[in-house]
C-alpha positions as CSV (number, residue, x, y, z in Angstrom):
1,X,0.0,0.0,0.0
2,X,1.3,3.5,-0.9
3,X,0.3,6.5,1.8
4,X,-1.0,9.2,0.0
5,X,2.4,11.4,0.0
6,X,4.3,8.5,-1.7
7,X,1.1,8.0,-4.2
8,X,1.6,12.6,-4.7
9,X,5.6,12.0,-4.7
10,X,5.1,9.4,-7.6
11,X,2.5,10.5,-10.1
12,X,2.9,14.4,-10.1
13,X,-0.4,15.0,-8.4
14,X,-0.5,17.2,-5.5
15,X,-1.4,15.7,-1.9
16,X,-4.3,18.4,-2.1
17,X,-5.0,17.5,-5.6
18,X,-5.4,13.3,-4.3
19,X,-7.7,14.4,-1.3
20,X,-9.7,16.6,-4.0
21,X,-10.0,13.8,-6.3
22,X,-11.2,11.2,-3.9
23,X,-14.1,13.7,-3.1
24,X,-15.2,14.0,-6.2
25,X,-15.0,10.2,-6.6
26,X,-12.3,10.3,-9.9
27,X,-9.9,8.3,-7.8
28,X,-10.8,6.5,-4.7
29,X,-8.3,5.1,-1.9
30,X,-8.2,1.6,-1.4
31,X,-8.3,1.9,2.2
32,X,-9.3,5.0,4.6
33,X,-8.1,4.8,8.2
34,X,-11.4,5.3,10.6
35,X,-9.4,6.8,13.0
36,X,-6.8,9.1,11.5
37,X,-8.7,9.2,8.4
38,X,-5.3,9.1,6.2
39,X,-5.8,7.6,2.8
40,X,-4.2,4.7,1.7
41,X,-3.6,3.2,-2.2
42,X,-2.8,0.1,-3.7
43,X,0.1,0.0,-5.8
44,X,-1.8,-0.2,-9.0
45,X,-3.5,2.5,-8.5
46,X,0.0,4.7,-9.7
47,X,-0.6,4.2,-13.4
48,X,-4.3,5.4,-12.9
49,X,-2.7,8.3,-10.9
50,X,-0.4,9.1,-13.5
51,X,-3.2,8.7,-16.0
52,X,-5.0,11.5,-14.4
53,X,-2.5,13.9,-13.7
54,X,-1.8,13.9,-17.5
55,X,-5.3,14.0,-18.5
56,X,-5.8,17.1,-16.2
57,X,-2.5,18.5,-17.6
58,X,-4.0,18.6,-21.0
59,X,-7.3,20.3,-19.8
60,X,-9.8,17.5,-19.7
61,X,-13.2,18.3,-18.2
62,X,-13.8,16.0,-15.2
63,X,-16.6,14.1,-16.5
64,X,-14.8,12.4,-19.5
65,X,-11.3,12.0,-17.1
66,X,-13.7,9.7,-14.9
67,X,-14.8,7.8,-17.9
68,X,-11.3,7.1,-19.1
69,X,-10.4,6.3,-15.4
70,X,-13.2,3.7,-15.4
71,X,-12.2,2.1,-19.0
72,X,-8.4,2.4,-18.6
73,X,-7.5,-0.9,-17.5
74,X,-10.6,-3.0,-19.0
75,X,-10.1,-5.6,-22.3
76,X,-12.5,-2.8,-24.8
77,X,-10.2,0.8,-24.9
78,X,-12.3,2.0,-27.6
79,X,-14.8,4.2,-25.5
80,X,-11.3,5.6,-23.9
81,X,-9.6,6.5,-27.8
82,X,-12.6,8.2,-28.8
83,X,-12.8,10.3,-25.4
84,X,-8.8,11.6,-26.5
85,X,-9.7,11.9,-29.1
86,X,-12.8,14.3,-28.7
87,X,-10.9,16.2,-26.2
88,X,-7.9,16.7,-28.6
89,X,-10.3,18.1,-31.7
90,X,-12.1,20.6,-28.7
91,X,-8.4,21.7,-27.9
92,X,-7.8,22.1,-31.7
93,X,-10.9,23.9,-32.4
94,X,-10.2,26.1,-29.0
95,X,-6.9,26.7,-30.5
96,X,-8.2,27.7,-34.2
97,X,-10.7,30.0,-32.1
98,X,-8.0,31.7,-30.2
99,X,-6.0,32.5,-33.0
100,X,-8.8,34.1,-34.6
101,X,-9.5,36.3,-31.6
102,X,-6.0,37.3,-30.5
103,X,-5.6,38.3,-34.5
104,X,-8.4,40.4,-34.3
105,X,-6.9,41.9,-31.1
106,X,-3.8,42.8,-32.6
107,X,-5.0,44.9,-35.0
108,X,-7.0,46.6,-32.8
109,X,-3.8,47.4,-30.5
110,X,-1.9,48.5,-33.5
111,X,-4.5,50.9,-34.1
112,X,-4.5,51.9,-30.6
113,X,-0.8,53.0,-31.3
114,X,-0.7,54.5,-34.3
115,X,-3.5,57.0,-32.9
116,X,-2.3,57.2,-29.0
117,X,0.3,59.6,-27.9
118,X,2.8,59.6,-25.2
119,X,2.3,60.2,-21.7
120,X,6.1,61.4,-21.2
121,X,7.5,65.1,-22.4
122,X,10.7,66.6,-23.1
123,X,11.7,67.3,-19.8
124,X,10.7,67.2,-16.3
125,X,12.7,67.8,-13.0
126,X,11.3,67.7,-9.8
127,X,13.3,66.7,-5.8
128,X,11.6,64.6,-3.3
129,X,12.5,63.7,0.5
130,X,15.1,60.8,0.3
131,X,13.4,59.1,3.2
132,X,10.0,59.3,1.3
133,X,11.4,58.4,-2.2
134,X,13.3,55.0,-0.2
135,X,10.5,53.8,1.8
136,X,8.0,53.6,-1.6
137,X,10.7,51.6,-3.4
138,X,11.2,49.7,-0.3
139,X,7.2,49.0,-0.3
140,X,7.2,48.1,-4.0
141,X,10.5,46.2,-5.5
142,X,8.8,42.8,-4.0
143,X,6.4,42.6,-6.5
144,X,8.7,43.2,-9.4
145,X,8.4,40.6,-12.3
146,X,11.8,39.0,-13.5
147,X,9.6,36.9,-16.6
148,X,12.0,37.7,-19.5
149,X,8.8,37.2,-21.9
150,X,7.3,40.0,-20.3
151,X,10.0,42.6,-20.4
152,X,7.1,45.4,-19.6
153,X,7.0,44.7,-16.0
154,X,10.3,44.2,-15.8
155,X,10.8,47.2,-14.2
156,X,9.2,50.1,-11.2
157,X,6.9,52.3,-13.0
158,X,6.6,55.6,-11.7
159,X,3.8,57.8,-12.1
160,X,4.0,61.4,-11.6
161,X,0.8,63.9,-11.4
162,X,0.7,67.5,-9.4
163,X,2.6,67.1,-6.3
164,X,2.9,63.1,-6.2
165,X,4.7,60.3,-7.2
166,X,2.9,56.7,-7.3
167,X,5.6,53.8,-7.9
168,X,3.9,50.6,-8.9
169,X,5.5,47.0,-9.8
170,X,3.6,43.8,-10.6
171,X,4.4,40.1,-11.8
172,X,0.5,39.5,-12.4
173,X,0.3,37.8,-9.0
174,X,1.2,40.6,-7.4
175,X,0.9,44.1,-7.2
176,X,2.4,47.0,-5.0
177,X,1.3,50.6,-4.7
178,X,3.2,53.2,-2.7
179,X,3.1,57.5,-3.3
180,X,5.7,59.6,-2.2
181,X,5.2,63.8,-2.2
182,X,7.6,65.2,-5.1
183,X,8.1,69.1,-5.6
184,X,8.7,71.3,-8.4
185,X,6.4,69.5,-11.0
186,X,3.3,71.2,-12.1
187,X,2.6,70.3,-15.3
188,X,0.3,67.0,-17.0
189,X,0.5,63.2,-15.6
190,X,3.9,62.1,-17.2
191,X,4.6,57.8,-16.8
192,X,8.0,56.1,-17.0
193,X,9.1,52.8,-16.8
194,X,12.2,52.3,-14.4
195,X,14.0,49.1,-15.0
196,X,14.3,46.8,-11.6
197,X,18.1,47.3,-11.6
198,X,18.2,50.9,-12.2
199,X,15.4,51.2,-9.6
200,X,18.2,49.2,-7.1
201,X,20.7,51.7,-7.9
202,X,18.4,54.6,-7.3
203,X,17.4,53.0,-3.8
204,X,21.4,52.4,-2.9
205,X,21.7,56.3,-3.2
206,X,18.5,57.0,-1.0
207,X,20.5,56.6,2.5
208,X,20.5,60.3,3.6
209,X,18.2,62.8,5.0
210,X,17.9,65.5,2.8
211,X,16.5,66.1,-0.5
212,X,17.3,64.4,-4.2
213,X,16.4,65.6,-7.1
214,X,14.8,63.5,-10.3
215,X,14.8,64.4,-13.8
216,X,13.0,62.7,-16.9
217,X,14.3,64.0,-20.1
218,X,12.9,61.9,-22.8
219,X,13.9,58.2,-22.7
220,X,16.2,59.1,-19.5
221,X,16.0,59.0,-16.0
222,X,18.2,60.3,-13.4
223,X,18.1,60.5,-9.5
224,X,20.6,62.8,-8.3
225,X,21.5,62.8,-5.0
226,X,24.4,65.1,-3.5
227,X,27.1,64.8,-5.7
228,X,26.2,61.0,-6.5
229,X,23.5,59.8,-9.0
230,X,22.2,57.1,-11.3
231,X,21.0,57.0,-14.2
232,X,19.6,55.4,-17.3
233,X,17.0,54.9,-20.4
234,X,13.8,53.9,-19.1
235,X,11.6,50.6,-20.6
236,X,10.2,51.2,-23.8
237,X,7.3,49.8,-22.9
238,X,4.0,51.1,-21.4
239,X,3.0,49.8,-18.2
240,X,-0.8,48.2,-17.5
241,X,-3.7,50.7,-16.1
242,X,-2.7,50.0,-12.5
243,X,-5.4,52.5,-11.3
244,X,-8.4,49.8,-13.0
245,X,-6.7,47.0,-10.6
246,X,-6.8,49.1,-7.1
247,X,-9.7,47.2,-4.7
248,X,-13.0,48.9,-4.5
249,X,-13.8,49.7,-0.9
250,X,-15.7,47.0,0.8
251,X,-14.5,43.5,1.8
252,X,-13.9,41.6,5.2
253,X,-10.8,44.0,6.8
254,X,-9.4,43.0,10.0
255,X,-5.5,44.4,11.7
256,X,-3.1,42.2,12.0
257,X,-0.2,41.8,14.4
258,X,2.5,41.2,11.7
259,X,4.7,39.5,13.9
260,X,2.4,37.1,15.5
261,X,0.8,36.7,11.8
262,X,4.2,35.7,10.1
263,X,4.6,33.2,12.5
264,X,1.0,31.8,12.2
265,X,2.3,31.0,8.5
266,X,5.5,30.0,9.3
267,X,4.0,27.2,11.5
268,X,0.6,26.9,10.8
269,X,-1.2,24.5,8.1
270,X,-0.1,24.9,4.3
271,X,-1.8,23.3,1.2
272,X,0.9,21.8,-1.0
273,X,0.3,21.7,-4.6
274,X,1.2,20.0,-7.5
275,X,4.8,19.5,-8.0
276,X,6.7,22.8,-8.9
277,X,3.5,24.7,-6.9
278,X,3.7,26.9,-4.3
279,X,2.9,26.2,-0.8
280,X,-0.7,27.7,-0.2
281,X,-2.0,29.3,3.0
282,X,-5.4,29.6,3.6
283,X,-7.3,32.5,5.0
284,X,-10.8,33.1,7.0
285,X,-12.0,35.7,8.5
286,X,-14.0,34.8,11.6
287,X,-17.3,36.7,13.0
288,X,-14.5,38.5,15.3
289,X,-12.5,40.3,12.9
290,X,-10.3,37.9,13.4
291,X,-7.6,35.8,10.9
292,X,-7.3,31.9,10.9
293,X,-5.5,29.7,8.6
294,X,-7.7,26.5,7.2
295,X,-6.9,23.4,7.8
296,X,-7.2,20.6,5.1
297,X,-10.7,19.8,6.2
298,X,-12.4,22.9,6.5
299,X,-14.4,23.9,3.6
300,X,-15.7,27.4,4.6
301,X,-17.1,28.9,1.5
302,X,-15.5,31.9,2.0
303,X,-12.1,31.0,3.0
304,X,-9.0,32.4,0.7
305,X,-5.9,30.9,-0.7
306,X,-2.7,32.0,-1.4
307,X,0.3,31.7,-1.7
308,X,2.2,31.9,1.5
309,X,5.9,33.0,0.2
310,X,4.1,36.2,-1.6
311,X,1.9,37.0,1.4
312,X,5.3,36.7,3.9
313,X,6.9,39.2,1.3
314,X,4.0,41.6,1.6
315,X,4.1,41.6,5.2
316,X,7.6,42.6,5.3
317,X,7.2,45.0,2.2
318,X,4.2,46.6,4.8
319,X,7.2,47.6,7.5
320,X,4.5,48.0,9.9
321,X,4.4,46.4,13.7
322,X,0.5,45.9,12.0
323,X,-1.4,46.1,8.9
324,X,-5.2,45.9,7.7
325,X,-5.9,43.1,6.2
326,X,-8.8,42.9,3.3
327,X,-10.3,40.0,2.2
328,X,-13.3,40.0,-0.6
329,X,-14.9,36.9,-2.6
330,X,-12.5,33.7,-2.5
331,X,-11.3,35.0,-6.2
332,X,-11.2,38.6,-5.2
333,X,-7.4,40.1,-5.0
334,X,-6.5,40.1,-1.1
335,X,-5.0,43.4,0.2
336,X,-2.7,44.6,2.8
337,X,-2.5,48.1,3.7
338,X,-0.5,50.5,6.3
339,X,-3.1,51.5,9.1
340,X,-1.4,55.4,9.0
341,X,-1.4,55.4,5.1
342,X,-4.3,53.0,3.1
343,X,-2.3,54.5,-0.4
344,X,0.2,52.1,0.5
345,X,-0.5,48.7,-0.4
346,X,0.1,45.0,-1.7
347,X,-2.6,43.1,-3.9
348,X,-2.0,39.4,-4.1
349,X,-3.8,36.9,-6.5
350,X,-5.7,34.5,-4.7
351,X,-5.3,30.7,-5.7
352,X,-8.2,28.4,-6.5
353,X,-8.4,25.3,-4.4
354,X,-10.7,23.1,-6.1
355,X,-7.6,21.0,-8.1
């Protein structure tokens, strides 16, 4: 008999994905331990395993991957062929449809660009407080992407309209928000795109007290500080509408003691996933206000997952002895904010937890 962490280790699937899968009936234990209620499978039951974790791989609805479970090992495969086989013309068709649409959407972006204009000028030069100008970069640089296919969020952008200065960064998982007062800028909304390392060597010069000074002179960027400063061309690409992602106001919001919190998900219960998945730690907000992390058996409706290594990043991006917590709908973005300054926050995709 295989425990259900050898049967995960083995096949590929998740020991979250096996427990879900023996709910829904798709693949059954052999034995089920009345006491500790731990799962145990027979050694055949690898193949059928491994059978499903490539069926679900390629995307097929759970219906048909119970019907090729069922015929797998019988005498008559030919129900089984013609289920791949219906799947793999729906992916083909899906794939003809997709190319259709993403076509049309192209032209419709390169007509976006031939008609939109820029959103930086010729020049701009504006100073800021050191202190200020570190602690946004500080709150922000977590959520930085390093995917080389998507060079466009490679990189801090900073927004700049009447007497502030909003520095955003986002993988797509993530997000970060943070606005520092600037000075000396009274002109239209101008947007550039700092790349991550330039952003690190404008944050190794922010160590002082006084003032620094920024300039944006076309494609350039440079952050002077005393006699120091660093510079260099900014992306040339345009960042996402950050301002259409920010939460609306509502949501389950509770304060956190980031100290006790971190070590709640240090210690506490985590969902592992599939192999190469992240560790997942799962949120409810009680009737109290108060935070709890899920066990495997509790199926509270409204409890959130996510991905613990992100949410231990935002915490210490918060730099805050506490922080609001703001939980929506289980697919809603979670967000942490600064009790003293709600401009500041993390957004973190939340992970569904029904595979």
């Amino acid at each position: 008999m295989r425990s259900i962490g050898e049967l995960a280790r083995d096949s590929g699937l998740g020991v979250s994905a096996l427990r879900f899968y023996d709910r829904a009936g798709v693949l059954v234990p052999a034995r089920v331990d009345p006491v500790s209620g731990y799962r145990w499978y027979e050694p055949e039951q690898l193949e059928e395993a491994r059978v499903l974790a490539r069926l679900r791989r390629a995307g097929m609805p759970l219906a048909d991957v119970r019907l090729v479970l069922a015929g797998w090992s019988g005498a008559d495969t030919g129900l089984v062929r013609k289920l791949l086989r219906a799947h793999l013309r729906r992916l083909e068709q899906g794939l003809s449809d997709a190319r259709g649409e993403f076509s049309a959407l192209r032209a419709l972006l390169d007509h976006r660009e031939n008609v939109m204009t820029s959103q930086r000028i010729a020049a701009v030069r504006l100073s800021a407080a050191a202190p200020e100008l570190a602690a946004v970069l500080d709150t922000v640089r977590f959520a930085a992407s390093t995917d080389p296919e998507l060079p466009m969020l490679g990189g801090v952008l900073f927004d700049i309209e009447g007497e502030g200065l909003h520095a955003v960064a986002t993988d797509r998982y993530r997000m970060a928000v943070a606005r520092a007062g600037v000075a000396g800028h009274d002109g239209g909304r101008v947007q550039v795109v700092v790349p991550t390392p330039l952003a690190d060597a404008m944050r190794a010069l922010l160590d002082g007290e006084g003032p620094v000074r920024l300039s944006l002179d076309g494609d350039r960027v440079t952050l002077e500080a005393g006699d120091r400063q660093a510079a260099g061309r900014c992306l040339d690409h345009d960042f996402p509408d950050y301002r259409r992602l920010l939460p609306r106001a509502g949501g389950r919001r509770t304060v956190v003691e980031v100290a006790a919190f971190r070590q709640a998900l240090e210690t506490g219960p985590v969902r592992s996933g599939e192999a190469g998945a992240p560790d997942l730690s799962v949120l409810r907000v009680a009737d109290g206000g108060t935070v709890t992390l899920c066990a495997d058996a509790d199926e509270d409706p409204d409890r959130v997952a996510v991905n613990r290594e992100f949410l231990l990043a935002a915490l210490a991006a918060g730099a805050r002895d506490r922080l609001v917590l703001e939980l929506g709908a289980p697919t809603a973005p979670i967000a942490i904010r600064r009790p003293d300054d709600e401009g500041a926050l993390s957004l973190l995709m939340p992970v569904r937890l029904d595979d």
